[in-house]
N, C-alpha and C positions, 0 to 999 in steps of 0.2 A: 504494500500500500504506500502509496507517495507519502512524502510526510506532512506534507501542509492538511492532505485528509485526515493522518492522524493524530494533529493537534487539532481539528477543529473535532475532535470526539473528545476533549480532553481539558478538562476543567485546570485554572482558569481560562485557557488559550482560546477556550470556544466562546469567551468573551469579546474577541480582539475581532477587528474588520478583517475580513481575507486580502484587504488590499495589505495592511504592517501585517499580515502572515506573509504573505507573498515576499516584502520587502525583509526581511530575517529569514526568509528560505537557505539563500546561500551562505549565512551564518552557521546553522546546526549544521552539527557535525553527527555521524550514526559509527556507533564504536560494539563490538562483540567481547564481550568478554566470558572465559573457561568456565568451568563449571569448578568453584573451589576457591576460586579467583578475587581478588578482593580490588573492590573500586578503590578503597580508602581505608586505613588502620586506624583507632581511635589513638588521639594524641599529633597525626598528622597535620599536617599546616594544612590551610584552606586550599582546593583548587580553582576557585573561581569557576567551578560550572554547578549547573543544574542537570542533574540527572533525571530522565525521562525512560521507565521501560516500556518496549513494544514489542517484547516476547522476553518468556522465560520468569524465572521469579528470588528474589533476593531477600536477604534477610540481615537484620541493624541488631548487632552484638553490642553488649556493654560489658567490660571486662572490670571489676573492681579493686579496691586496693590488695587482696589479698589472690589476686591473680586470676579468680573464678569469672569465667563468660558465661554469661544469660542476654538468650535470643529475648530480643524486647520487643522485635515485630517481625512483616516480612512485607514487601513491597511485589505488588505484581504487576502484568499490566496494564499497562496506563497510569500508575501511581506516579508519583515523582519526590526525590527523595537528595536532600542535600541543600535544601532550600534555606536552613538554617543557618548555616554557619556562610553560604554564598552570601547574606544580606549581613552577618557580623562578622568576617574575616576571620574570626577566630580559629584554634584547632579544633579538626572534629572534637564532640565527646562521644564516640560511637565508631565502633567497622561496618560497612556493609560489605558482604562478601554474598557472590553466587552462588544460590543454592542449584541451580539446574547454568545451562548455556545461558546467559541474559545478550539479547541485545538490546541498544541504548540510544535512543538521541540524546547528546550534548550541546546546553547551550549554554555560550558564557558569560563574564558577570557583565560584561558591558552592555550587550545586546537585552539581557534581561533588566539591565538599568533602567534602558532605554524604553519598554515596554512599563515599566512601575509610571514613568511620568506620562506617558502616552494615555495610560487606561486607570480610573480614580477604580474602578469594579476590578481588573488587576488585582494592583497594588493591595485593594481592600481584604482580597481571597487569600495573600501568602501573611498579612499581620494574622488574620487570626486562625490560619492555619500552622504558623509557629507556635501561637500562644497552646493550640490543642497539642500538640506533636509534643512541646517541654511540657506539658500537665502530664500526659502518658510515661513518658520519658523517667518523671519525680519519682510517681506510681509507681513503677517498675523496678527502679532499682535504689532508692532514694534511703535514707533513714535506717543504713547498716547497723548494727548491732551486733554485742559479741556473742557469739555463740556457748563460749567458754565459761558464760555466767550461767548458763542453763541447762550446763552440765552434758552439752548434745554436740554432735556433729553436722555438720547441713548434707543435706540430700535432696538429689534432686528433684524432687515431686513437683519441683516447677521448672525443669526443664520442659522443653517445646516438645512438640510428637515428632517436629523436621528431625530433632537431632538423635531421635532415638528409630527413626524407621527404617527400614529394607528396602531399596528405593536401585534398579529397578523393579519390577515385581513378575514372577512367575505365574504367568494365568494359561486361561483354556479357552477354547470357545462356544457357547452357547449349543452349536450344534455336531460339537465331538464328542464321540463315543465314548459312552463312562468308561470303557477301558482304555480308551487314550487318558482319561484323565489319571485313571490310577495309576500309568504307566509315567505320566510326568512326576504325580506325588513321589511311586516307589523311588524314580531315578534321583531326584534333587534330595531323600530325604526330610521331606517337609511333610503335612497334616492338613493343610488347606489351598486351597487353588482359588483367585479370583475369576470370574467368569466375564469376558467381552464379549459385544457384539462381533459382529465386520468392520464398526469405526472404531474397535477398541475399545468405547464407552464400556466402563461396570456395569453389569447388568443383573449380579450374582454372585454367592459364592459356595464350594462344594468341599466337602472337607472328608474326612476317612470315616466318621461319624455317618455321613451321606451316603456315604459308598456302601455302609456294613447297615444302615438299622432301614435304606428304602430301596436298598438291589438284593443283598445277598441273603435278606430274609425273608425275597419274595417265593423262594422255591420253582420258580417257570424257567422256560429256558431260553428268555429273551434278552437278557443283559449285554449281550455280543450287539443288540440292534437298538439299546437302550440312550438315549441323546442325554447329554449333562444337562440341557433346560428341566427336562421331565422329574431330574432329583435334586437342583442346586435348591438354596436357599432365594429367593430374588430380592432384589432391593436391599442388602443388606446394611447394617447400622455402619457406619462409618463415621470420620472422624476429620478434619480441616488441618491441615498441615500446623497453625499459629494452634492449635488446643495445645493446653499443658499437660505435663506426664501423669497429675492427679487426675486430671477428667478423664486420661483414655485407660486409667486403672477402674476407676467410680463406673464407667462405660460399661467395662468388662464386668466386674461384679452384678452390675445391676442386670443382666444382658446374658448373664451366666454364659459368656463367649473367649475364645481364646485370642481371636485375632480380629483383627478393627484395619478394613481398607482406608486408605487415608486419599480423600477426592477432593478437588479444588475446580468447582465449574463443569460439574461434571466430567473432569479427567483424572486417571488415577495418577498418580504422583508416588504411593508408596505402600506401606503395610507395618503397621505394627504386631507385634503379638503378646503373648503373655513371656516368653522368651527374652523376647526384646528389654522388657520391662525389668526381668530380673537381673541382666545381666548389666542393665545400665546402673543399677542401683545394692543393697544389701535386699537381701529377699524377706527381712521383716511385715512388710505390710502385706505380700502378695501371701504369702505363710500364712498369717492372719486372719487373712478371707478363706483361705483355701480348708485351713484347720477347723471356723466356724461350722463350714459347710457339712465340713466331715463327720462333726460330734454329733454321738448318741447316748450320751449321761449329762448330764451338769456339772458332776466335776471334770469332764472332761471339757467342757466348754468353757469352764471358769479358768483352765490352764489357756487354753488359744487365746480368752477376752486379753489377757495380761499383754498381747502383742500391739492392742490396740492404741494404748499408753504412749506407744513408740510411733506410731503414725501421726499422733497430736504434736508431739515433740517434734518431729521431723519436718510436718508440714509450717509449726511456729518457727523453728528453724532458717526455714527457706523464704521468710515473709510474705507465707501466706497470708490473704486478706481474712479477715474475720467472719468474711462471706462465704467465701474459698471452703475457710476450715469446719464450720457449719454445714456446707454440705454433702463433705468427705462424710464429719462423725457422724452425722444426723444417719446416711448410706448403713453406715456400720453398725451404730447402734441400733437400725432398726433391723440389720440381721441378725442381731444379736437376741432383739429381743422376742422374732418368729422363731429364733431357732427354740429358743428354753419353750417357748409357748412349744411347738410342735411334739417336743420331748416330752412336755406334760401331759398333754392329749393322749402321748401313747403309754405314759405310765396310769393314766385313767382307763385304757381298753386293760392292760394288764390288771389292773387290781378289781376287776369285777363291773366295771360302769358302764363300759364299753363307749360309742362315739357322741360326740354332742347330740343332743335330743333333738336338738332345733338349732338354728341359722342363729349364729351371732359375731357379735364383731368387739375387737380390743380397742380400747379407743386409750390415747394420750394426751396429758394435756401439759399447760404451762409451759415452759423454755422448751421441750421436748416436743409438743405440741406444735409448736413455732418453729421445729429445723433450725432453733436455735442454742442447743444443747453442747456444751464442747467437752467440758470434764462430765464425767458419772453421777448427775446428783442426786437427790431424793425423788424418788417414786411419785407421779403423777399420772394415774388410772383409771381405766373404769371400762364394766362389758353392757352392750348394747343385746338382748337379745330378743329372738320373734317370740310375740305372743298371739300370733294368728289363729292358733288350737288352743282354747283356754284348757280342753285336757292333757296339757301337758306342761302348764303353768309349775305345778308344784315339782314335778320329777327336774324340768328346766332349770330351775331354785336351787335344787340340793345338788342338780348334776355343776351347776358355775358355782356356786359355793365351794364345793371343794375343791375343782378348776383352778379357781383365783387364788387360792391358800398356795396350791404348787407353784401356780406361775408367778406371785410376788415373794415367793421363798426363792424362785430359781433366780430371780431377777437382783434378788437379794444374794446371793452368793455369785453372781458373775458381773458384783462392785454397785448397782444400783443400792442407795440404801432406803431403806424404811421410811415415808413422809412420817413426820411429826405431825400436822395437822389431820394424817389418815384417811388423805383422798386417795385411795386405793381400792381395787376393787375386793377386797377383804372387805370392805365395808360397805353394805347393804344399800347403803344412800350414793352409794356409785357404780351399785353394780344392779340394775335396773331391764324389769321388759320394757317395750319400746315404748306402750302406752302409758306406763306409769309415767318413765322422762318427759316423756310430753307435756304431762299434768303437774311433774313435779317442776318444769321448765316455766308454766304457766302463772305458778305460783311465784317463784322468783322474780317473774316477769312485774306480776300487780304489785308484787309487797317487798319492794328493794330495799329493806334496810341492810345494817351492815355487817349483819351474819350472812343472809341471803346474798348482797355483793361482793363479798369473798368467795362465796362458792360459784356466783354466777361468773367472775371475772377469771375465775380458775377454768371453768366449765367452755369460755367461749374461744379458746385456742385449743379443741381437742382436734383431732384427726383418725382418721382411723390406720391402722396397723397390720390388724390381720383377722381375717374373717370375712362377713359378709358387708362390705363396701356401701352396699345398699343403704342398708340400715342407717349407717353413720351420716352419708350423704342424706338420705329423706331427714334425719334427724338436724340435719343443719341447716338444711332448705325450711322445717319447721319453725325453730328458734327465732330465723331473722325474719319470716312475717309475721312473730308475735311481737318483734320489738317493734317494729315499721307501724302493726296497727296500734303500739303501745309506746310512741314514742321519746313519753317522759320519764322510762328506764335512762335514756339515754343523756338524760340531765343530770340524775342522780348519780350515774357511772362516774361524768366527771367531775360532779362536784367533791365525789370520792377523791378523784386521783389530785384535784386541786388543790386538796386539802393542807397537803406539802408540796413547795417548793424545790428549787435548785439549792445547792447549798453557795450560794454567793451572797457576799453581803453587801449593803448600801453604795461600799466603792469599791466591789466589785474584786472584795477580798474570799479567798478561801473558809467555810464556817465549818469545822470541821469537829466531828465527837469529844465529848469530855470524860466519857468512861474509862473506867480503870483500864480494859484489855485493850480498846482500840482510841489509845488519846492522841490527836492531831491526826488522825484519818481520816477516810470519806469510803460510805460505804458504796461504791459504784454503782451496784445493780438497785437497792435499795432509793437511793440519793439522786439517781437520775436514769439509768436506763428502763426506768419500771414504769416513767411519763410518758416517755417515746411510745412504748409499748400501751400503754393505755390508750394515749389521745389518739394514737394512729389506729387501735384497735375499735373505737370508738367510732371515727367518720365512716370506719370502710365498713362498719355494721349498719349503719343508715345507708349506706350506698347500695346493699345486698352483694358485698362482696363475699366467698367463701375461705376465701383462701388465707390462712392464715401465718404468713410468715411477713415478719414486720416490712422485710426491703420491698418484697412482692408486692404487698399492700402500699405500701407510698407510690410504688409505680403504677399500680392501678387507681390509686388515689389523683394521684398525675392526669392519667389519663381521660381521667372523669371530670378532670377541671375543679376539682374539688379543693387539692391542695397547687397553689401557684406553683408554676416549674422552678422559680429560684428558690422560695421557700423549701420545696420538696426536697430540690439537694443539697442544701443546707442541712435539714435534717436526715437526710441519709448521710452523710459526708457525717453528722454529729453521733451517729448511730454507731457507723463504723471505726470511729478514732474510741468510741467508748469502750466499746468492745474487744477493743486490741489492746487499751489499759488494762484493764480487767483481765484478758487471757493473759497477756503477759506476765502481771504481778499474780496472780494465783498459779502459775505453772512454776515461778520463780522460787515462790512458800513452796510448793510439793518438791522441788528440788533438795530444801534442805529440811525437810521432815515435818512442816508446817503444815496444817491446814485450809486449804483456798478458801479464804470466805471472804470473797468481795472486795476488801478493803483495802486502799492505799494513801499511802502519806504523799497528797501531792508535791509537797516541798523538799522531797527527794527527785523528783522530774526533775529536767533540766528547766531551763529558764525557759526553752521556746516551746517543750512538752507542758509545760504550764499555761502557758497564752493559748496553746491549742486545748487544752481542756477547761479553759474560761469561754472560749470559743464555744466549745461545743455545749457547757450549761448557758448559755445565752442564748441557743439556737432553741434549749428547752424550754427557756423562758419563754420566747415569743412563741414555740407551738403551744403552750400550755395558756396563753392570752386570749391567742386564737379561737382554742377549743372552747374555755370560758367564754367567752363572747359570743361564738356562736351557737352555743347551747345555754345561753341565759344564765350563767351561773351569778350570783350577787358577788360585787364585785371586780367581776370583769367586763 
């Protein structure tokens, strides 16, 4: 394609007249560069161009003081990359090196000068495409920390999938004979085969699993005439080259898969596998999953849970985000906690009970609830079950009564501990037929005091876990049109949470505990992240949202026009710095024999971890004004 067609496809240039395209034609220059090859090493003196791909795809390394590279993006085509340090001379702070063959047009700083004052929409596109590009930039690799204080080693659970995949990749085609396929498997020694069309496109994939449990346990005698479309997998789960090593692990677990094609635009690019995975890293976390899977006692699943430990550590480690790591543990702990349920079910058919009477479901609530779970904390439950045959109410009853005693003992010995308050489903007021929730829902609904708002505000982050799905969803689809026809619950939720503030005072000083155990502290979760969680729990209950995970909800809140978009990421941006306090100082206690609970002495932060956590209670402040105002609270 001539180039002036492929800058007019190409942001900003498709701003520019094609007459000053025309005129800068003979200025760009079109350069190839190897596959491995590097445009630029971080620390380099500026080159004076702009880099433009038009085939092929590159990736922007940051290498830090202790000599460690992490891929921070990857440029394909049409992207344009260098713009940064072209407009401030400086030295890179980044390499970009070819990840496949790249071609390039370059153009350089004069001619691109020359365009800034020609075009005011130009010019406008690279200021605030700098300012995103160094936000990303900070994100990624910013605010190191020693490892050596937390007793861990880094690993790479945030390396990229480019740098861990098998790239090129060995496939088959749509319509060869599964004995060609198996003939490729035996020769290369591998387990899986990706499937093209005729353009190459993925279209499948077939694996030895395919070959033995939908060929060779047909008993007919047509396998010799049998096509790989007839037994591949189609459309299978795959993976974007920029995913990090944690998601195409999370992938695989959740996916119960060993290998993840890796597509970019619908073309393959590469293949990771579970392999891949182990050998780039210590095999702790994949051991983890693999061992949960495997267990059939509870003490033997309390020995694999102990692996999980190390994946918290590994992924705080590697700075992960607090989003990140929420949805690894959340992964893990909720196979953690099908699995103990599953084992109890079968130590119920062993002792005389035999299988559930009727359809029910595990439901979770609070931090756990919310995907928002990172250490093991206390027990937050309850079982949902049918009561559509009233004769078999009472056998239902004694059959989950004894259910629940297993399952929050097993849950209790593979580190969940005991709730103090006893929202457990041991206990009768949380372990409920459908109808009764309903009415006991109804009740909470009319009469919000503030026994009834403790259980109701525990109750409205639950999720279901394992069972009947149904259930849990009709029962959340219930709750929020009793608030909706009952909407002065939702005055009284906040005038709850209003009730205490942030802990900052008049000038905007730290006000922190005078108790003996925790004097000059600030209890985190308590103190401020329990607002977030209310107020935002709050709007997206009047919105009829379901979903119940704090980030989730602000972005659906977002999207509702509910909560302003600056306001929204302000407070997620105060969500998340809170969150990373809190993981951090409570992983720090369990390092040296302490107990996580919440609490830290802001005035051990450094001075600018300080203004960021005045920062983020001042984001509380104004959502907590917000919420009062617009639920009438006195006051607000």
């Amino acid at each position: 394609m001539e180039k002036i067609q492929i800058l007019e496809q190409i942001a900003p240039f498709n701003l520019l007249e094609q007459s000053v395209l025309m005129e800068i034609r003979p200025k760009i220059k079109e350069k190839t560069f190897a596959k491995g090859s590097f445009f630029f090493k971080q620390g380099d003196a500026a080159l004076r161009t702009l880099f433009i791909i038009i085939d092929g795809v590159a990736e922007i390394i940051v290498r830090n003081e202790k000599g460690v590279e992490s891929v921070v993006g990857l440029r394909r085509p049409y992207d344009i990359f260098g713009e940064t340090v072209l407009l401030t001379e400086k030295n890179y702070p980044a390499s970009a090196r070819a990840v496949t063959e790249c071609t390039c047009l370059l153009l350089d700083r004069d001619t691109f000068d020359s365009l800034l004052h020609q075009s005011r929409e130009f010019s406008g596109f690279f200021s605030r495409l700098i300012t995103d590009r160094l936000r990303d930039m900070f994100e990624e690799v910013v605010k190191e920390q020693s490892y050596d204080a937390y007793g861990m080693d880094a690993q790479p659970f945030r390396k990229r999938v480019c740098d861990v995949m098998t790239s090129p990749v060995i496939t088959c085609r749509e319509n060869d004979l599964v004995t060609t396929a198996a003939r490729i498997l035996t020769k290369n020694r591998i387990s899986s085969l990706v499937v093209v069309d005729r353009l190459n496109k993925p279209v499948g994939m077939v694996t030895e699993t395919d070959l033995v449990a939908r060929i060779l346990t047909r008993g007919d005698c047509s396998v010799g005439e049998t096509e790989v479309r007839e037994i591949m997998t189609p459309n299978p789960i795959s993976l974007s080259s920029d995913a990090f090593f944690y998601q195409a692990l999370l992938t695989m677990v959740k996916n119960k898969v060993k290998q993840l094609p890796v597509i970019e635009d619908n073309t393959l690019l590469g293949i990771v596998t579970l392999r891949d995975l182990v050998q780039s890293r210590s095999t702790g976390a994949i051991t983890t999953v693999s061992n949960i899977e495997s267990e059939t006692t509870i003490e033997g699943l309390k020995k694999s849970s102990n692996g999980i430990d190390s994946v918290l550590k590994a992924l705080i480690a590697e700075k992960a985000s607090s989003r990140e790591i929420c949805e690894v543990m959340t992964e893990l702990y909720d196979r953690l906690t099908k699995k103990v349920i599953e084992i109890s079910e079968k130590q119920m058919v062993a002792e005389g009970f035999g299988p559930p009477p009727v359809d029910y479901c595990w439901i979770t609530m609070g931090s756990s609830g919310r995907k928002e779970q990172i250490n093991r904390t206390d027990q937050d439950n309850g079982i949902i079950y049918d009561d559509s045959n009233p004769a078999k109410l009472k056998e239902a009853e004694e059959y989950f009564s004894a259910l629940a005693a297993k399952i929050v003992d097993g849950l209790y010995q593979v580190g969940f501990a005991l709730c103090k308050g006893n929202v457990m489903a041991t206990n009768p007021q949380w372990r409920r037929p459908y109808k009764d929730w309903v009415s006991t829902l109804a009740y909470w609904v009319r009469e919000p005091h503030s026994e009834m708002l403790r259980n109701f505000t525990i109750f409205l982050d639950f999720r279901p876990v394992y069972g009947s799905w149904d259930l849990a969803n009709k029962l959340k689809h219930a709750v929020i049109r009793m608030i909706q026809d009952n909407p002065i619950v939702l005055h009284f939720l906040t005038r709850d949470d209003l009730a205490h503030g942030v802990p900052l005072g008049f000038f905007k000083q730290f006000i922190t505990a005078r108790s003996k155990d925790h004097k000059g502290e600030i209890n985190i979760k308590e103190s401020a992240l329990v607002h977030i969680v209310d107020c935002i729990r709050i709007f997206s209950i009047r919105d009829g949202i379901s979903e119940t995970n704090t980030f989730l909800r602000i972005c659906l809140l977002t999207d509702n026009k509910t909560l302003p978009k600056d306001d929204a990421e302000f407070i997620e941006a105060a969500y998340e710095t809170l969150l990373t306090f809190r993981n951090r100082e409570n992983l720090r206690k369990a390092s040296i024999g302490l107990e996580p609970d919440n609490y830290l002495n802001p005035y051990k932060l450094s001075k600018r971890e300080q203004a960021v956590l005045k920062e983020a209670f001042q984001a509380i402040d104004r959502l907590q004004s917000f919420t009062g105002s617009y639920f009438r609270v006195e006051g607000f």
